[in-house]
Backbone as numpy.savetxt, mean C-alpha at the origin, in Angstrom:
# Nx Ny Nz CAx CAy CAz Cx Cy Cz
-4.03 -13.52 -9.48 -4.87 -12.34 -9.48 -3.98 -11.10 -9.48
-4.62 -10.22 -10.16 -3.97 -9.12 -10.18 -4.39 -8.04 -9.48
-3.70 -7.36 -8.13 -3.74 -6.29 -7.14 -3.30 -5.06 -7.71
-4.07 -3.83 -6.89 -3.08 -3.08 -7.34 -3.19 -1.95 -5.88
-2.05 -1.32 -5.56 -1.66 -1.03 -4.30 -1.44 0.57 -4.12
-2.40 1.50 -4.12 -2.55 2.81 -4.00 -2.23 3.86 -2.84
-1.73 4.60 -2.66 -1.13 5.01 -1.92 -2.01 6.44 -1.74
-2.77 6.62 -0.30 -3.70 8.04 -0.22 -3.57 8.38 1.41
-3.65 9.50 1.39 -3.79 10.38 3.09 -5.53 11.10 3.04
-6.08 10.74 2.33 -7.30 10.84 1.79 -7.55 12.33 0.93
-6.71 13.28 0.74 -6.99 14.07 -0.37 -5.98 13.63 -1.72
-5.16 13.34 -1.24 -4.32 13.04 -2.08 -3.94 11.28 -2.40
-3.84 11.20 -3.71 -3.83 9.52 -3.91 -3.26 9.35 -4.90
-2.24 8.26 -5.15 -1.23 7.84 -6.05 -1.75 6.77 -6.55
-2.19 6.47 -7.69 -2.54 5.46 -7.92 -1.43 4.62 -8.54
-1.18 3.11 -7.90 -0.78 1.77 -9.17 -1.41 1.11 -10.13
-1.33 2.20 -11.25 -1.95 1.49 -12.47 -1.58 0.52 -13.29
0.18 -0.29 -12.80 0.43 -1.38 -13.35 0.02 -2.70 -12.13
0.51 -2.52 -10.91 -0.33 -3.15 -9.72 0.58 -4.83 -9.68
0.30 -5.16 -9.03 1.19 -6.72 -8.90 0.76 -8.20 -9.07
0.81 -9.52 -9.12 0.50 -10.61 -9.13 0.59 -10.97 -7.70
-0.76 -12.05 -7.30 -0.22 -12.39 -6.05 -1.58 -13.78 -6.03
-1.09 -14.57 -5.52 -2.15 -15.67 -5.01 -3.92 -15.32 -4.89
-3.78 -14.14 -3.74 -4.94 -14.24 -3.10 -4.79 -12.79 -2.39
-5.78 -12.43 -1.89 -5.33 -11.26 -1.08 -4.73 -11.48 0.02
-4.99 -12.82 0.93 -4.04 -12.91 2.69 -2.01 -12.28 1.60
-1.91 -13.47 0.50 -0.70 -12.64 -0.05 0.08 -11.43 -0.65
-1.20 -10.68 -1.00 -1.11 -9.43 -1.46 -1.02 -8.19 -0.09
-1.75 -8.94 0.94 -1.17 -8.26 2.03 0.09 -8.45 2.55
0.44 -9.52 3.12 1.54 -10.07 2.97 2.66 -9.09 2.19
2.39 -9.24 1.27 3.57 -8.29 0.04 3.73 -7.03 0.35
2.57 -6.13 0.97 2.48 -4.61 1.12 3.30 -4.90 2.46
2.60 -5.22 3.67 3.37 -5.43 4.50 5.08 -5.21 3.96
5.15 -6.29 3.68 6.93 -6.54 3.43 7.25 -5.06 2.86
6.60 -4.45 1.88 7.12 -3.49 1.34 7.36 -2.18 2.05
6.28 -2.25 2.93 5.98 -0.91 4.03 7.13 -1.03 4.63
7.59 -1.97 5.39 8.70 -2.21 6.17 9.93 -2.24 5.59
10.15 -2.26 4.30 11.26 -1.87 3.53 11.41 -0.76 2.93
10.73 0.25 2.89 10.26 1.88 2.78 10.84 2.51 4.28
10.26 1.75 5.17 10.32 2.25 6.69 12.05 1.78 7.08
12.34 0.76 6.64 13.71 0.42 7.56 15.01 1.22 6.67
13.99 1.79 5.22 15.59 2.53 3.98 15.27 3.90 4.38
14.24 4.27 5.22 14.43 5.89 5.62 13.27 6.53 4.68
12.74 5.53 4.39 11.94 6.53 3.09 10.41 7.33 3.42
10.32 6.56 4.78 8.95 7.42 5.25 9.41 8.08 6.32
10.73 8.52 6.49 10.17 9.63 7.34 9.90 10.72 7.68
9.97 11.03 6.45 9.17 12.49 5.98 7.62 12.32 5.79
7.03 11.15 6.40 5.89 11.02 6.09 5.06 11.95 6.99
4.24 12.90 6.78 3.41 13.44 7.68 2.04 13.31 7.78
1.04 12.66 8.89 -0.11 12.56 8.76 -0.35 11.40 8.57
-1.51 10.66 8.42 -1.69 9.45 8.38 -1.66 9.16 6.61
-1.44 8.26 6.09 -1.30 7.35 4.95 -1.35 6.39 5.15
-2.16 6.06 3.94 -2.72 4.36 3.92 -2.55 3.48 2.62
-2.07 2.49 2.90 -1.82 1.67 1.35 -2.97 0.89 1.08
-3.97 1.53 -0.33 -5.40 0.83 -0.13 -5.00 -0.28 -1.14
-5.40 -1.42 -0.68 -5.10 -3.01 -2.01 -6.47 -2.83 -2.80
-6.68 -2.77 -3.89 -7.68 -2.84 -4.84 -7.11 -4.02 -5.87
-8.76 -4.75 -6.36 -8.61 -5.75 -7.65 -8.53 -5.10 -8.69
-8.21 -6.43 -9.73 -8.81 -5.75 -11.20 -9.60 -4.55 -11.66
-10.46 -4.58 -11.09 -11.82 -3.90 -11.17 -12.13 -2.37 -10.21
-11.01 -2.27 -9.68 -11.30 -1.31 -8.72 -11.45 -0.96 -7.54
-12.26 -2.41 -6.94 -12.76 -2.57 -5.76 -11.71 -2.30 -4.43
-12.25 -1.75 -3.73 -11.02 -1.25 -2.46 -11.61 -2.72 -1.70
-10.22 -3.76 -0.79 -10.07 -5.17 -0.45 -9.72 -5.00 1.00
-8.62 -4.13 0.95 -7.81 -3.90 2.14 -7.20 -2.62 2.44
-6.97 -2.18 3.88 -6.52 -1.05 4.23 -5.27 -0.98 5.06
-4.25 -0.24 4.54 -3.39 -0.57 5.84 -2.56 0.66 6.08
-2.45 0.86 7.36 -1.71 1.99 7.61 -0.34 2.49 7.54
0.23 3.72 7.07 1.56 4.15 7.13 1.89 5.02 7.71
2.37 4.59 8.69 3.15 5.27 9.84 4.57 5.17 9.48
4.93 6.89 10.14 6.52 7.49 9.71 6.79 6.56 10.89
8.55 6.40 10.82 9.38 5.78 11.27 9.59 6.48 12.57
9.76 5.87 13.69 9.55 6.30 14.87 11.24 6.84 15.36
């Protein structure tokens, strides 16, 4: 299945319009996870201000999953 993994603080939103392969969604979370934490441990969020959220959407659009991004403490 094909995910795709959008990035919003709710006015503002980045969309992935090429998006990724993954099993199922438990793995497509899985994957964001891993990625958040490799953003977070290379320094790359911590200029993050405010809350951000990585929304998982299908094929089709549909918002699946929500997950939060929190700057590096």
């Amino acid at each position: 299945m094909r995910f795709h993994f959008d990035l919003t603080d709710g006015r503002t939103t980045m969309s992935d319009a090429e998006g990724a392969e993954a099993a199922d969604l438990p793995e497509a979370i899985e994957q964001a996870v891993i990625v958040i934490e490799e953003l977070r441990s290379g320094g790359e969020l911590m200029d993050v201000d405010g809350l951000w959220e990585l929304v998982i959407k299908d094929a089709g659009g549909n918002e699946l999953h929500r997950l939060s991004i929190l700057p590096s403490e």
